[in-house]
C-alpha positions as CSV (number, residue, x, y, z in Angstrom):
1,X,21.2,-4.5,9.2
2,X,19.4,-7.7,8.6
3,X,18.0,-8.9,5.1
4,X,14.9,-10.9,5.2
5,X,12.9,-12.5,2.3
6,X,9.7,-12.2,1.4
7,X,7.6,-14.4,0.0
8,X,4.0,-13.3,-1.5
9,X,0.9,-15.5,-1.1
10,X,-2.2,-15.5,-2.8
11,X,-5.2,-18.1,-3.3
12,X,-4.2,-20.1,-6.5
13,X,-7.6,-20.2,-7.5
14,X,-8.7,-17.0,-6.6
15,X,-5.7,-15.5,-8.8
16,X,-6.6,-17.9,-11.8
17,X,-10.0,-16.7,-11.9
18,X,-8.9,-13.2,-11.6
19,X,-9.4,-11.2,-15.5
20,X,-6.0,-9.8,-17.1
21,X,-5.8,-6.6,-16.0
22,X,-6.4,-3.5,-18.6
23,X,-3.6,-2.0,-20.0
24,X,-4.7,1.0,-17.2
25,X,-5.1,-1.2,-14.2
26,X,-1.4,-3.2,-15.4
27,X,0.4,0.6,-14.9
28,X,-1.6,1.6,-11.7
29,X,-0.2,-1.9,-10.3
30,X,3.2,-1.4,-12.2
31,X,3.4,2.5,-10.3
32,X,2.5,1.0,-7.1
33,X,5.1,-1.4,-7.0
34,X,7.1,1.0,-7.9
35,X,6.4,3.5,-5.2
36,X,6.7,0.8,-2.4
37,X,10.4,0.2,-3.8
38,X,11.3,3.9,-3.6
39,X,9.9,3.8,-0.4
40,X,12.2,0.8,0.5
41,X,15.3,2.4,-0.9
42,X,18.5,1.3,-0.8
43,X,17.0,-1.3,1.1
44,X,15.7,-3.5,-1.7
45,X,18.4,-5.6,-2.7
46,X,16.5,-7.8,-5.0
47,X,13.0,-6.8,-6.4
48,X,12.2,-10.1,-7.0
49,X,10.3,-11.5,-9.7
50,X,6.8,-13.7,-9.6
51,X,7.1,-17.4,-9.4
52,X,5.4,-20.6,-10.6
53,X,5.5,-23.8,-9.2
54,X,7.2,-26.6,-11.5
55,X,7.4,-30.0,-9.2
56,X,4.2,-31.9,-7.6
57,X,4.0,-31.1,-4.1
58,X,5.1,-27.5,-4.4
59,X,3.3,-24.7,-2.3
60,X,1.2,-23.3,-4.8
61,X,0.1,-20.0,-3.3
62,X,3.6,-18.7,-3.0
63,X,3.4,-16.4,-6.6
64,X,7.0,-14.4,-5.7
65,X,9.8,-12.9,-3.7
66,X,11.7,-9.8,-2.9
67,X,14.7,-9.6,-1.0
68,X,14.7,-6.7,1.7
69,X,17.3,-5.2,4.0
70,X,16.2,-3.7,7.2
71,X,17.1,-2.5,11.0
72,X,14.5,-5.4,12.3
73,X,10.9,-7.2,11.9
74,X,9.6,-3.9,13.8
75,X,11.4,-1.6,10.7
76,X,10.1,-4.8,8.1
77,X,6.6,-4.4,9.0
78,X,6.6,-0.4,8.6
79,X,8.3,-0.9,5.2
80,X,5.6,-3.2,4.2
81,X,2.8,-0.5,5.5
82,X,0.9,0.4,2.0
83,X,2.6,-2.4,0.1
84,X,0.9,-3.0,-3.0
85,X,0.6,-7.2,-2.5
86,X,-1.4,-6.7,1.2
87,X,-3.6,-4.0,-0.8
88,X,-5.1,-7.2,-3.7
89,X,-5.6,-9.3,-0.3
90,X,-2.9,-11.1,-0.2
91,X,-0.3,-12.0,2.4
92,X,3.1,-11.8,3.0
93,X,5.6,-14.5,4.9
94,X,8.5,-12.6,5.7
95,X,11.6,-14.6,6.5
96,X,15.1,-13.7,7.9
97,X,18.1,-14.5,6.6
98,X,20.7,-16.0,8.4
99,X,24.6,-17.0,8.4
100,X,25.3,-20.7,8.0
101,X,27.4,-21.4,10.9
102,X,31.1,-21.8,9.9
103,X,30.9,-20.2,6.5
């Protein structure tokens, strides 16, 4: 198996000018998150956490991670069928992880 990152994208601005969620809408969100990682299983090795940029020059629209393992892109993208960051409108970049040769 393979273990690819994922990064989650949204439009800084759009998200800024989005209102705090109710305390209703937070655990809808919170129980869909939580159903995609049941779904991913023993899979998810890292459920990631939300990020913020800190230096000038950094990519903005990248608001957090989660580290999957999988049997291929083919098995990443059905794992990511229903996922709860694709369903606000945003995207997801979804990188493999590779050995560094030697190590």
């Amino acid at each position: 198996m393979a273990r690819y990152l994922l990064l989650y994208r949204a439009d800084p601005e759009a998200m800024a000018s989005m209102p705090e969620p109710t305390p209703e809408q937070a655990e809808q969100m919170n129980a869909a998150w939580t159903a995609w990682g049941e779904q991913v299983g023993a899979g998810l090795l890292d459920f990631g956490a939300p990020t913020a940029a800190v230096s000038d020059g950094a990519d903005r629209s990248i608001g957090g991670y989660t580290l999957i393992e999988a049997d291929g892109p083919d098995a990443v993208e059905t794992l990511l069928t229903g996922h709860p960051h694709r369903a606000m409108g945003g995207t997801i970049d979804v990188y493999e992880l590779t050995a560094i040769p030697g190590m």
